[in-house]
C-alpha positions as CSV (number, residue, x, y, z in Angstrom):
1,X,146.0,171.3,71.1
2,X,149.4,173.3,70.9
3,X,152.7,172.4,71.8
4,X,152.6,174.2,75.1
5,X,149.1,172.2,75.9
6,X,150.7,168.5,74.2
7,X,153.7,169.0,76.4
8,X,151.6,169.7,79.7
9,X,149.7,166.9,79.1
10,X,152.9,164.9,78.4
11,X,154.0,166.0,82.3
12,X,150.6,165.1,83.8
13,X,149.6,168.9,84.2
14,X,146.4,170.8,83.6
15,X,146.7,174.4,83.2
16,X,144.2,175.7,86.5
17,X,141.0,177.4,86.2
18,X,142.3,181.7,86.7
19,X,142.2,182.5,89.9
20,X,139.3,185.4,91.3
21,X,141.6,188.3,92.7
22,X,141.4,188.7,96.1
23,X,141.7,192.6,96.0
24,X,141.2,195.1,93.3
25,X,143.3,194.1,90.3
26,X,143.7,192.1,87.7
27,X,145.3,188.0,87.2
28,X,147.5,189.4,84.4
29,X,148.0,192.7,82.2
30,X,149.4,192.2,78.7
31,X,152.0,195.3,77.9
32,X,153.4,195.5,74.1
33,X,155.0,192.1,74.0
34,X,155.0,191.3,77.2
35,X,152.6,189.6,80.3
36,X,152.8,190.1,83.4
37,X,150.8,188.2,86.1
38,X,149.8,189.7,89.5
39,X,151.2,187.8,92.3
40,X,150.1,184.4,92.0
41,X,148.9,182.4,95.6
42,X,149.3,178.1,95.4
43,X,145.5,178.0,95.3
44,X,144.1,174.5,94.5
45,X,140.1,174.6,93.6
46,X,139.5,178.2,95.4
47,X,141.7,177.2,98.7
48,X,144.5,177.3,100.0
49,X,146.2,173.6,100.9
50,X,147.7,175.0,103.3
51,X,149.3,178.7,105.6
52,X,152.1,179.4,107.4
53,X,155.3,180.1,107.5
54,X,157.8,178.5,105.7
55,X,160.7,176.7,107.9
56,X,158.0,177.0,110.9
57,X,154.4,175.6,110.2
58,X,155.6,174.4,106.6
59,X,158.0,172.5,105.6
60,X,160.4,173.4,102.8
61,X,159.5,170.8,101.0
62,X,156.3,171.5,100.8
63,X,156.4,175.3,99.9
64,X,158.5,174.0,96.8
65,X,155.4,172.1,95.8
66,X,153.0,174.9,96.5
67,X,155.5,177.1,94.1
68,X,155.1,174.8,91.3
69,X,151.4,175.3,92.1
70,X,151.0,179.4,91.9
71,X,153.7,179.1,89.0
72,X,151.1,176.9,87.2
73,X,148.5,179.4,88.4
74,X,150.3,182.5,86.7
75,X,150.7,180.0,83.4
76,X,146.8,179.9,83.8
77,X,146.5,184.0,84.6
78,X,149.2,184.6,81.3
79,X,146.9,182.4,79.1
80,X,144.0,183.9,80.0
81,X,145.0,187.1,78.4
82,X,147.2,186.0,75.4
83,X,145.2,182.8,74.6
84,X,147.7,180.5,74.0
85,X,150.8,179.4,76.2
86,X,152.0,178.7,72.6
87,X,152.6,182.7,72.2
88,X,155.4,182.4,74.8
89,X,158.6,183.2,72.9
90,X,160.5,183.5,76.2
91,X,160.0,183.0,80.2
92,X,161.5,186.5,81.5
93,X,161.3,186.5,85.0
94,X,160.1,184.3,87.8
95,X,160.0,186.0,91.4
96,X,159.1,183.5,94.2
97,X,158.2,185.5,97.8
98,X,158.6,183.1,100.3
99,X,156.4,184.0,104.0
100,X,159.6,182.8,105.8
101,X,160.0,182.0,109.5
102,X,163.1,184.4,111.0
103,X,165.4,181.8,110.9
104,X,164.9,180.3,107.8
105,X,167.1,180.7,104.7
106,X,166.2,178.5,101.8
107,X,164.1,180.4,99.9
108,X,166.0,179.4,96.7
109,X,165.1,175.7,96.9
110,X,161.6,177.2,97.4
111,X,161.5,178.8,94.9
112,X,162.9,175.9,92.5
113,X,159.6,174.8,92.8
114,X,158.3,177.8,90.2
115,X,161.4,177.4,88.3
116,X,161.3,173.7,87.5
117,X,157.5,173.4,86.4
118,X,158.7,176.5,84.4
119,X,161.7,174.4,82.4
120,X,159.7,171.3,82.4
121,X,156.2,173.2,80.4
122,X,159.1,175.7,78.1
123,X,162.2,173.8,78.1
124,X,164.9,176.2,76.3
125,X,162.7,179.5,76.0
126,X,161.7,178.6,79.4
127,X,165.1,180.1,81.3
128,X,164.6,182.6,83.5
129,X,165.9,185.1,85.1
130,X,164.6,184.8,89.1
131,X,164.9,186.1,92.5
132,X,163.7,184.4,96.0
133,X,162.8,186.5,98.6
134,X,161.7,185.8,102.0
135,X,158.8,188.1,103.7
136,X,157.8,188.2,106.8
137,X,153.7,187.3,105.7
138,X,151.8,187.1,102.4
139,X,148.2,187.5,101.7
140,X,145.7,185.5,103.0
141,X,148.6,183.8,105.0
142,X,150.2,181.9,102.0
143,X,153.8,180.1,102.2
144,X,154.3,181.7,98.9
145,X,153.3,183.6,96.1
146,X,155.1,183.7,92.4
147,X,155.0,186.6,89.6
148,X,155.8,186.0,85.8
149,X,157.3,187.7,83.2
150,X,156.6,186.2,79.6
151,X,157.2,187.7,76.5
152,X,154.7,186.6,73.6
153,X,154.5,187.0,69.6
């Protein structure tokens, strides 16, 4: 096992199996030193736990949760074309969409979710530039879905 893997295991996390695409593209597209993941849904086993809007049918609370959960899901879509969340020299950017109800505003504590599994697998090289941004739906009705940017050695 790597670092990366010792250090999941150390937090209780598995890195997921990649999720199928739901349209025509692909999990994750390495670029010169760089990978970037497609837009990563909070699915658990092929579902999703759970759809609606965030502030309305879902609770803050638990769109944070379900951001940790497509973070981990881009992790999973990253290693699947780099082989190793050991290559990771740097987390580059997180961006959290948020399918918010008109009203609702905190789409940055949502979006800690993504950041803080981020920080907690990386640590230092795992700081990150990020943006939050509510929409009015996401595919497939998901509360949220997350994009990385990772540079790799």
């Amino acid at each position: 096992m790597g670092a990366i893997e010792d250090r999941m295991d150390e937090l209780g996390l598995t890195l997921p199996t990649v999720a199928a695409p739901v349209a025509a593209y692909v999990p994750a597209v390495a670029s010169g030193s760089h990978v970037f993941t497609a837009g990563q849904l909070p699915f658990v086993d092929g579902a999703l736990p759970t759809t609606g809007k965030v502030g309305a049918a879902v609770a803050a609370e638990e769109a944070t949760g379900l951001a940790a959960i497509a973070a981990l899901n881009g992790l999973a879509a990253a290693a699947s074309v780099i082989g190793s969340l050991d290559r990771v020299t740097r987390v580059v950017k997180v961006t959290v969409f948020v399918a918010s109800a008109p009203d609702f505003t905190g789409q940055p504590a949502v979006a800690n979710g993504a950041s803080a599994v981020i920080g907690d697998v990386f640590g230092e090289i795992g700081a990150h530039a990020r943006s939050a941004v509510g929409v009015a739906v996401l595919p497939l009705d998901s509360p949220v879905e997350v994009e990385l940017v990772l540079e790799f050695a």
